[in-house]
Steps between C-alpha positions, in 0.01 A plus 500: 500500500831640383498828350716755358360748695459403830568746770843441663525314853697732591486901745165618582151438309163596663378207673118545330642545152759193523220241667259676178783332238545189683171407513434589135807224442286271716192544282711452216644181564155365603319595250768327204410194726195557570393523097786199404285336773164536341638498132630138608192396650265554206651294274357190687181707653381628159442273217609517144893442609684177370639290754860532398467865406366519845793341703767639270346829582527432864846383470599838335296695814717295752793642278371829507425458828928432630606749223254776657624435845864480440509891479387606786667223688875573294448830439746644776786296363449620159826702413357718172162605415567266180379204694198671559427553144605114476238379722273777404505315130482137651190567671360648152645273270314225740191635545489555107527118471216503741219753296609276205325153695251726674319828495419441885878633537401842331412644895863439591597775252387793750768403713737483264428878391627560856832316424534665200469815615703517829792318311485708151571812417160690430524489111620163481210408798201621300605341217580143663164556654323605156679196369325202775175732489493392125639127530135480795344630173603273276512170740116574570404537168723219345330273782168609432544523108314787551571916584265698712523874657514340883822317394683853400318679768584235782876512471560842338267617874740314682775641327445849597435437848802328545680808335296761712610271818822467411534886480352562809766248647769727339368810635469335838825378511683848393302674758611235751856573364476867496356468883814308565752713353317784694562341834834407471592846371330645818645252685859578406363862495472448887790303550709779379322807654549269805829467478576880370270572884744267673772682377371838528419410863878369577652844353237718715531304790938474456455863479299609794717225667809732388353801583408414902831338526665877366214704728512248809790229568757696298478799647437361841830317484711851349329677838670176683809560340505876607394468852783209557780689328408787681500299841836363377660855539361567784512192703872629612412860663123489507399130611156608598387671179689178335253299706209710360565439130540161559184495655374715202639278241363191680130630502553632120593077418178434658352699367616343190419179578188614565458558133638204389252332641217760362639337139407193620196589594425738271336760773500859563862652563541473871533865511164558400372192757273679716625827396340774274729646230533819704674321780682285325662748271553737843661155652750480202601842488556462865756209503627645175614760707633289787682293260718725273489828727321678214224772641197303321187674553108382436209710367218441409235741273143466498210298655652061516244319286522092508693412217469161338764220636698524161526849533632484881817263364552732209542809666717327796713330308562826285583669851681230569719468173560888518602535832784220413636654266488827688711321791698303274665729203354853573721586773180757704481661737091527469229316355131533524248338356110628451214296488234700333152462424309651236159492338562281225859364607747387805836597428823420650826736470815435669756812484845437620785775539781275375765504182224443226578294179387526122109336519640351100743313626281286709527152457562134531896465608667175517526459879109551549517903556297720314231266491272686761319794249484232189270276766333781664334633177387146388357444819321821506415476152252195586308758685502705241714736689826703416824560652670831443888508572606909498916481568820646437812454579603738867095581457392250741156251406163513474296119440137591424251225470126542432219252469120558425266486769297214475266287676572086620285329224643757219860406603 
């Protein structure tokens, strides 16, 4: 059956609500054959019907019959709802012609209160279907020259069930299309948030990425550059301590490569491989020291605890970004770093003797410099750290970091 209000083949309806509207089609359909059938039937079964009345009145149910099922079989071809309302007043017009030879045809009216009201607006539907309950009215009592309650009460019943039945349809149809609506807002809802996680998860990750690279292979290669200009000048009068930073320099590129490959892999540093924090950061101050001549001394305050794995990297790779930029634009002569811990915190503080700077002028230069502190405190940050940065220009530097003590499952 073709109606104005069928739900759209189209996105997402729930699969029990959709196979609830088809089948009430189904029924639909055969039951407006169903009653033509019976309707036709009679007027040879029962009798009181004149021959010719009787085959002109079967004639006119075989044309009921084709103009019936040219909607449904048309229907998705039909390019304006206007051809609905065409057929819609066919299949009336016809079946009027029918109720006027027989008042057998009076049972095909219930399904034509369907038709009526699926292709109708609601005003105009109860009154088309006020309009055939009265021409079953009249047909039954013109035929029977006679007017009884049953013959109001029969079709006027029938009337209002189809109405109550047709509203239910409604309702289950908008709930069907408010269910649909529903999913595929919460499925662009999670298409989105998907996306916005992707996203999210490419910055973080591009920025830890940036952030080892600065702590690790960056700084790795600078100590490379050192050590080999420092051979260069010596290779002349001193080939033997020439030979020793280019020993240096090679274990500091693989070292490097070393942690390259940790990206890869996405493992502890290889500093910490095997290593507790303690003798790792004692192991860095130590080639520190080797490296750039600097007197770089270890302490540590306090009883070791384990830390968590996230707090190991942290508080190397803070070491480890200090201590660069001690060798690499503080020009000291000394540089120690502490390793304390305390009851509710581990704390890290490198001090260096060197030419100081302004803390507020810390930044993000062009070349890549200045990028060490900005990274540091974002990195600590996530561990709901801070990182103190007490300088001044001839004053010398003091990098203090402290995270909250915490346990593994906590961090």
């Amino acid at each position: 059956m073709p109606t104005a209000h069928d739900p759209p083949q189209h996105g997402y309806a729930a699969p029990h609500t959709a196979t609830v509207l088809r089948l009430l089609r189904v029924a639909l359909h055969a039951a407006f054959a169903v009653l033509l059938a019976i309707a036709a039937l009679r007027l040879f079964l029962v009798p009181g019907t004149a021959p010719g009345v009787a085959w002109a009145a079967l004639a006119g149910a075989v044309v009921l019959a084709g103009v019936y099922a040219a909607g449904p079989l048309t229907q998705p071809r039909w390019p304006t709802r206007r051809m609905a309302l065409v057929w819609l007043a066919a299949v009336t017009a016809v079946w009027a012609v029918l109720l006027l030879l027989s008042p057998d045809f009076s049972w095909v009216a219930f399904p034509l209160f369907f038709l009526h009201l699926h292709l109708l607006d609601r005003g105009h539907a109860i009154l088309a279907v006020t309009v055939v309950t009265g021409a079953v009215v009249a047909a039954q009592a013109a035929h029977a020259q006679s007017f009884t309650v049953a013959m109001l009460l029969g079709p006027a019943l029938g009337a209002v069930f189809a109405v109550v039945i047709a509203l239910g349809y409604a309702a289950l149809y908008t709930e069907s299309e408010q269910r649909r609506r529903l999913i595929e807002d919460l499925r662009r809802t999670r298409n989105e948030l998907a996306e916005s996680q992707h996203t999210a998860g490419m910055l973080a990750e591009r920025e830890r990425l940036s952030r080892e690279i600065h702590d690790t292979l960056a700084q790795g290669l600078s100590s490379i550059v050192l050590l080999l200009r420092s051979a260069d000048g010596l290779v002349e009068h001193d080939p033997r301590t020439a030979r020793a930073r280019v020993g240096e320099a090679w274990q500091a590129a693989s070292d490097n490569l070393a942690e390259a490959r940790r990206f890869v892999r996405d493992l502890a540093p290889p500093a910490l491989t095997g290593d507790t924090l303690v003798e790792a950061l004692g192991r860095l101050c130590e080639r520190t020291g080797h490296e750039s001549g600097i007197d770089c001394r270890f302490r540590v305050d306090g009883d070791p605890v384990p830390l968590p794995t996230g707090y190991d990297v942290a508080l190397l790779r803070a070491a480890q970004a200090s201590l660069a930029n001690v060798t690499t634009h503080s020009g000291a002569g000394t540089a120690v770093v502490t390793l304390a811990f305390l009851d509710t915190e581990v704390t890290l503080d490198v001090y260096d003797d060197g030419a100081g700077f302004d803390p507020a002028t810390v930044g993000s230069g062009a070349d890549g410099t200045g990028f060490g502190i900005p990274v540091l405190r974002k990195r600590v940050a996530e561990l709901n750290g801070r990182v103190d940065v007490e300088s001044a220009p001839g004053s010398g530097t003091v990098v203090a970091v402290s995270v909250p003590l915490v346990g593994e499952e906590e961090a």
